[in-house]
N, C-alpha and C positions, 0 to 999 in steps of 0.2 A: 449187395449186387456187385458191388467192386471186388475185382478178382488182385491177384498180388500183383500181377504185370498192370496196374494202373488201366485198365481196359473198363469201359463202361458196359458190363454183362449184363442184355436185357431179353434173348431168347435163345432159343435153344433144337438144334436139327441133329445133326449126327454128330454135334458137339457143341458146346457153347458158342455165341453169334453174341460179337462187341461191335461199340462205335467207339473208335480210337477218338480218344480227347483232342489230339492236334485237328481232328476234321468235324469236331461237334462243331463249330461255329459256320460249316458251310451249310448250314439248314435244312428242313427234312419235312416230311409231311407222317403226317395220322391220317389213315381214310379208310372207309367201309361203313357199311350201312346200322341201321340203328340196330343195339343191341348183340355186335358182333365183339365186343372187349376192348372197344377205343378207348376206354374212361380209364379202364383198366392199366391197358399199355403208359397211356399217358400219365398216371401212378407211378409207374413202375420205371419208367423214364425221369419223371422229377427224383426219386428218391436214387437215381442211378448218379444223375447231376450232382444232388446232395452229397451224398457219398465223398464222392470226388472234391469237393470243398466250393461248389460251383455254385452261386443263387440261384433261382427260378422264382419263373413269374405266370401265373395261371389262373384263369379265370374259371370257378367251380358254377354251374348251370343247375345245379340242383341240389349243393351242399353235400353232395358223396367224396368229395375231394377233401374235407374237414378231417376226417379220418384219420389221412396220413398222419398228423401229430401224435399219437396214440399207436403201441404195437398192437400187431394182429394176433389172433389167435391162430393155433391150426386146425384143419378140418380135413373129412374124408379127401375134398379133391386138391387140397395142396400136398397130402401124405401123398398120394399118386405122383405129383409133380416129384417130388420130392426125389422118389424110387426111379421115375423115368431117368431125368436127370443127373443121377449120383451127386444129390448136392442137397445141405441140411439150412434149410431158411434162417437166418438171424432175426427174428421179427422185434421192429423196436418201432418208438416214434420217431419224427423228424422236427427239428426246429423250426415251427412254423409262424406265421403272423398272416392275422386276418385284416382284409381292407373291405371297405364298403362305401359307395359313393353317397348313397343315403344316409349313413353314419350310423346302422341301426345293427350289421354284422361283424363289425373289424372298424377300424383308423379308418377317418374321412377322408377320400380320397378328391384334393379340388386343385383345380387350377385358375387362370385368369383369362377374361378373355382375351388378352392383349396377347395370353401363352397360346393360346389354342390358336388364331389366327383366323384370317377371313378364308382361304382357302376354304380349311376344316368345316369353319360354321357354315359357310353356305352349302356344305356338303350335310352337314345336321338340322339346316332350314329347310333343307331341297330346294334351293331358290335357282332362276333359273340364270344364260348368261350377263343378261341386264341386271335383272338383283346382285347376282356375285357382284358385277362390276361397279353398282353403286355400295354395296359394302366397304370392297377394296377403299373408294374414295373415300368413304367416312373414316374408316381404318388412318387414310391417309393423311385426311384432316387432323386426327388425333393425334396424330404423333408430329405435326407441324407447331400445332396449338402446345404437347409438351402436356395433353390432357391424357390420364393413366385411365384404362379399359379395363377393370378390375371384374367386376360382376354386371348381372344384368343391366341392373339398372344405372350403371356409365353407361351403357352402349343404348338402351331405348334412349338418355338424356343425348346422347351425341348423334343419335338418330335423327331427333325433334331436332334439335340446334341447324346440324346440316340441312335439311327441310326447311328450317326457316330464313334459312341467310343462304337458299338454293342458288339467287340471283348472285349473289358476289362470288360465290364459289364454281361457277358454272368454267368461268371462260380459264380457268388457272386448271380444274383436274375434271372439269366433265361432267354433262348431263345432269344432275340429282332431280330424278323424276316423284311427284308426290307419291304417284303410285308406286313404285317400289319404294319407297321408305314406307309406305302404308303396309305391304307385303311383309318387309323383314320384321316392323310391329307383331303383325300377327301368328310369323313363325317365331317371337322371341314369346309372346304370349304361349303358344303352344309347348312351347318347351318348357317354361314357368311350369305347366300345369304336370309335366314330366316329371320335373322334380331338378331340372337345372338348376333352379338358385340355392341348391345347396351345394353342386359340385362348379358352379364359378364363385370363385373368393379367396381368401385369405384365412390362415394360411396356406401359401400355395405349397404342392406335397413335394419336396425333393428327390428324385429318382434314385439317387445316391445313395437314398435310407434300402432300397432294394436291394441293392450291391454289398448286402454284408454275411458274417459266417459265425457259427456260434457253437464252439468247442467245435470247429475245426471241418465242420459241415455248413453246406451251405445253407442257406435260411433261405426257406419257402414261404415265399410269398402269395397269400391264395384270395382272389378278388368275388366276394359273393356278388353273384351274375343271374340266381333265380330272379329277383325282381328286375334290375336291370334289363335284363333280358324281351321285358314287357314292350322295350322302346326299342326293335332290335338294330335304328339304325344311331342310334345315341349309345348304345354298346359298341358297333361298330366302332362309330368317331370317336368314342372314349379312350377305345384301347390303340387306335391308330396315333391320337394323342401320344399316348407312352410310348410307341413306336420311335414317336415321332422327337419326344423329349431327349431318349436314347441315347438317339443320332445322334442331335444335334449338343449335348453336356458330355457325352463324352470325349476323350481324347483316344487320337488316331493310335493304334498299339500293332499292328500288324499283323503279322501271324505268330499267336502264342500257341504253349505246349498245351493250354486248353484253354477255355474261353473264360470270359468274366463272367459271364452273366447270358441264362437262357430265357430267351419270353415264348412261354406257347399261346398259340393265341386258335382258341374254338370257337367253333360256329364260323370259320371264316370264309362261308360265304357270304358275309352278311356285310362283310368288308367289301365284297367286289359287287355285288347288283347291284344294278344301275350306277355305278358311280363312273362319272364324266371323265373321257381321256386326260383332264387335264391332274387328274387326283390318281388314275393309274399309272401316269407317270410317276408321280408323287412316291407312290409305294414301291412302285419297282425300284427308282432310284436310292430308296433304304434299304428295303433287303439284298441290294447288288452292292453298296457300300458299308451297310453296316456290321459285316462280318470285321470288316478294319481296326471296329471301335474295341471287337474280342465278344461281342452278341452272337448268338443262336438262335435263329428265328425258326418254330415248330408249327406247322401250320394244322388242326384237327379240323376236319371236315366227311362231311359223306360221301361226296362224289369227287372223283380228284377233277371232273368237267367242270366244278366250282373257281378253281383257280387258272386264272388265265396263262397261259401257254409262255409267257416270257418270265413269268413269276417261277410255274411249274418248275422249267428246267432249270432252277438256281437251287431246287430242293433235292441235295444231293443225296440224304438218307432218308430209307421209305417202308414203313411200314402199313403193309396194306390188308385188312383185313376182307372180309366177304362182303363181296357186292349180287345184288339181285338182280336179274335181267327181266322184268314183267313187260317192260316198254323200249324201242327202237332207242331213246336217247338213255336208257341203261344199258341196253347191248354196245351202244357205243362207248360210256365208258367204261364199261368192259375192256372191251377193247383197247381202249385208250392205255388203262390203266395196266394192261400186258406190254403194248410196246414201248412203255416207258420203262422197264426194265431191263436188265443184261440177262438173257434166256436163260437158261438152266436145260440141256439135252435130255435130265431127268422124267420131266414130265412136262405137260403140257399147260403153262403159264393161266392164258387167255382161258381153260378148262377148271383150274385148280381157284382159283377168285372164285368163282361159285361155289365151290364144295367145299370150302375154307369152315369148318366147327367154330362156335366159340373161344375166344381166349387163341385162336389158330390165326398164323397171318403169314405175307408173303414178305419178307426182311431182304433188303440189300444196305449196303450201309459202303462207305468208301474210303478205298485203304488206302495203302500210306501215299500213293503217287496223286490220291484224289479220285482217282477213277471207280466207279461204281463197282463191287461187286459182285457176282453171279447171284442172278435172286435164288432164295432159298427158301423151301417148308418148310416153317416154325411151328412151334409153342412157346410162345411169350412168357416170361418166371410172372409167377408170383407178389403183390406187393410184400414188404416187410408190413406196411404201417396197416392198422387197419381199414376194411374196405368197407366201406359206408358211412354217414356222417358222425360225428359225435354229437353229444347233448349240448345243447343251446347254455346249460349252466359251466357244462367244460369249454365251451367257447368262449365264453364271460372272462372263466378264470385266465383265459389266454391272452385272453385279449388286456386285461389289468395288467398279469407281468408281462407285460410286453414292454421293452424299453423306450416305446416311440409311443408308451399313453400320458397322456396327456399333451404332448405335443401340438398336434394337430386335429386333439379336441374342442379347443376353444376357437369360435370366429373371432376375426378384427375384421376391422371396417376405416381403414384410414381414407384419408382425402383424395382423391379420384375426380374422374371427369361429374360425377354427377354433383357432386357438392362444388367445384369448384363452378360448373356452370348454374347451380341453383343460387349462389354466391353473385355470378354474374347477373344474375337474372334479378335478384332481389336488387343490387343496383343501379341494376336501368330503371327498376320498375319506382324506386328511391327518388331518383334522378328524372324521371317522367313526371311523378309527383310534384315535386319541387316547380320543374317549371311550367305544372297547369297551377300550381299555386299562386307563381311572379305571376304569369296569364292574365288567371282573375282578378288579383290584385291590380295588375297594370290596368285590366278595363273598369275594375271598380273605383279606382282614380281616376280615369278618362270617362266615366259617367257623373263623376262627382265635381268635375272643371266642367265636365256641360253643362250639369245642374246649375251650378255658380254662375255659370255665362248667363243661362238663359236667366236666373232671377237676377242678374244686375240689368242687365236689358229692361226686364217689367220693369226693376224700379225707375230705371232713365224713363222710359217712356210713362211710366204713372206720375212722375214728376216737371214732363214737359205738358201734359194734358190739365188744364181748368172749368172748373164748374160753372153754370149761366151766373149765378151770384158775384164768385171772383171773376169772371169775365165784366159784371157791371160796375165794382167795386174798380175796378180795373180802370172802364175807362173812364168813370167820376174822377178818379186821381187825374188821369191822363190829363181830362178836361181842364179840369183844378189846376193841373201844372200849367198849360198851355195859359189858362184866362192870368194866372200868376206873374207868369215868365214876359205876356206882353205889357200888362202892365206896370212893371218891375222897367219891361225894356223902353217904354212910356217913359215913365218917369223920369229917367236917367238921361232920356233924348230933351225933355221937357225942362230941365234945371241945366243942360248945357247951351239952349238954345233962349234960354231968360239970360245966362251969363254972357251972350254974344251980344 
């Protein structure tokens, strides 16, 4: 697809139609309706990138993207291209590598929740702005405490913790209401059931690994999205994620003679419904800065009324294929999708989006001052690689020599917030023990000095009390003493009063 003048060749009108490398990273859009050659184009654009020594990054929805690893054959309707064109296909494969967040297509792809952030998650919870904001706090808590958010089950234990020590925590960061911690429970449940706990954890995947080239082409990176897709707003947040990682790992490079690294990102309506002004910010401010980092952001969708108007206009090259007008809001983008273009006097823009063939599209791309080019009638080339998936045993083999297996095939599970608070929790509950122990002990001693009390008592008073016997015996002595003692005191008065 690379012509000699380093020009990325991807359709074709009264002559060949490039996107100069110095303005791939000003971003572009795929759009047209189902079945008109998006999947195609967007083919034929990764392998254009490649070419060029460029990475990419793409999400396959059905496995027909697998392909490109493998050359194509030819057939009646590429000879036809072929002849229109005056141009003879090189059909080969491309250096590709498979990722899967389930770990069941390609390299596991996971991160941490501490990476993905509260923003993101409660844009994957759909929690509303009181949940977000008691997340945020928990978030907040966690990194005060110096407690790591690695996978699920840190963030339920720092869920419960916050919850239960709500009252100390209230007047330092805010509210922690039972009910929303009960809510974020059962959107982190819900997601469990998704298949989350396999894409939060460790190893976490380094962007970096994406960023690389192999004999001198760029390496395609291709994320199987059929399953994924089942959840389509945790596809969404996933890839928003890598958006998001992008941004923020790489360093600032300015304007190069081509880009680093292109992410196409499909289905992206799925990124913008319903999600809250505060996460539209979010994304506008990455694709309006991250051309900086040397990124190429490609946006594949149906309707370009999918993408919001402050995104649209930063998508400076545009391939548009056939739109249907059945309904009022497809007449309008229709419409839409005409005066976003630079007219062409040739034919009638707003006319030609409808009657646009297969594999046929409407191309502006922006030359060297930046500014958009006169849109133009296309036919789109050809892939080299081939078009439809390959077999599950040649994805195996790819997946093996891939230099990044084993890697991030194995989990770890280091020490995080969940073990360090189940750690705390065994302690108190250690330390609770212990002292209903003393407790008991201390009242089973203070029952045992009562005991003691009360039977020396009985015995004082069983020993001051006498029977009618010793009572008689008693005063027989008495008597005895008394009749003794006078006569005794007799006596002694009696021998002194003889001596007088």
């Amino acid at each position: 697809m690379l012509n000699p003048d380093k020009k990325l060749y991807v359709a074709h009108s009264n002559g060949p139609l490039f996107i100069l490398p110095k303005m791939a990273n000003r971003h572009g859009l795929i759009a047209g309706a189902t079945g008109t050659g998006k999947t195609v184009s967007l083919q034929v654009l990764a392998e254009s990138f490649s070419e060029l020594g460029i990475p990419v990054f793409m999400a396959d929805m059905k496995g027909d993207l697998s392909g490109i690893s493998k050359a194509g054959t030819l057939n009646k309707f590429i000879t036809k291209r072929q002849e229109e064109f005056g141009v003879e296909f090189n059909f080969q494969g491309y250096p590709t590598r498979f990722f899967d967040v389930f770990a069941e297509q390609g390299h596991p792809l996971r991160t941490t929740i501490s990476d993905m952030g509260p923003l993101l998650l409660s844009r994957l919870l759909n929690l509303n702005d009181t949940q977000a904001g008691v997340l945020n706090i928990v978030f907040r808590i966690a990194d005060d405490n110096k407690l790591l958010l690695i996978d699920l089950k840190d963030l339920r234990s720092m869920l419960t913790f916050a919850g239960d020590n709500a009252r100390e925590y209230t007047l330092k960061y805010g509210n922690i209401s039972a009910a929303s911690i009960g809510a974020i429970q059962r959107g982190l449940l819900h997601l469990e059931d998704q298949g989350g706990n396999l894409f939060f954890g460790e190893p976490e995947f380094n962007v970096f690994d994406f960023i690389q080239t192999d004999n001198g082409k760029g390496v395609i990176n291709i994320l199987a999205a059929d399953k994924l897709l089942n959840s389509p707003k945790l596809y969404a947040t996933f890839l928003l994620w890598m958006l998001s990682s992008l941004y923020e790992e790489l360093p600032e490079v300015g304007d190069l003679e081509r880009p680093k690294f292109i992410f196409f990102f499909d289905e992206a309506h799925l990124l913008f419904d319903e999600a809250p002004e505060v996460l539209l910010d979010k994304i506008e401010q990455i694709v309006r800065l991250i051309r900086s980092k040397g990124v190429g952001v490609y946006f594949i969708t149906q309707n370009p009324l999918d993408i919001p108007e402050t995104i649209l206009g930063q998508l400076g090259n545009r391939i548009q294929h056939a739109l249907r007008a059945f309904t009022p809001r497809d007449q309008k983008a229709v419409k839409t999708a005409a005066q976003t273009f630079r007219q062409n006097p040739a034919f009638d823009t707003e006319k030609a989006i409808m009657e646009l063939g297969t594999g046929e599209a409407l191309v502006s791309f922006l030359d060297e001052k930046g500014a958009p080019s006169v849109v133009e009638l296309a036919k789109m080339l050809c892939p080299q690689g081939q078009i439809g998936p390959i077999t599950t045993e040649e994805r195996n083999t790819a997946i093996r020599q891939s230099p990044l297996y084993g890697i991030y095939e194995k989990t770890m599970d280091r020490e995080s917030a969940y073990e360090l608070l189940q750690r705390e929790s065994e302690t108190r509950r250690q330390e609770e023990e212990r002292l209903e122990k003393e407790k008991q002990q201390q009242q089973i001693e203070k029952e045992r000095a009562a005991e003691e009390a009360r039977n020396y008592r009985t015995q004082s008073r069983s020993s001051n009390r006498q029977s009618p016997t010793e009572k008689m015996f008693g005063n027989m002595l008495s008597s005895v003493g008394r009749t003794l003692g006078t006569q005794l005191v007799r006596s002694v008065l009696g021998t002194l009063t003889k001596r007088r």
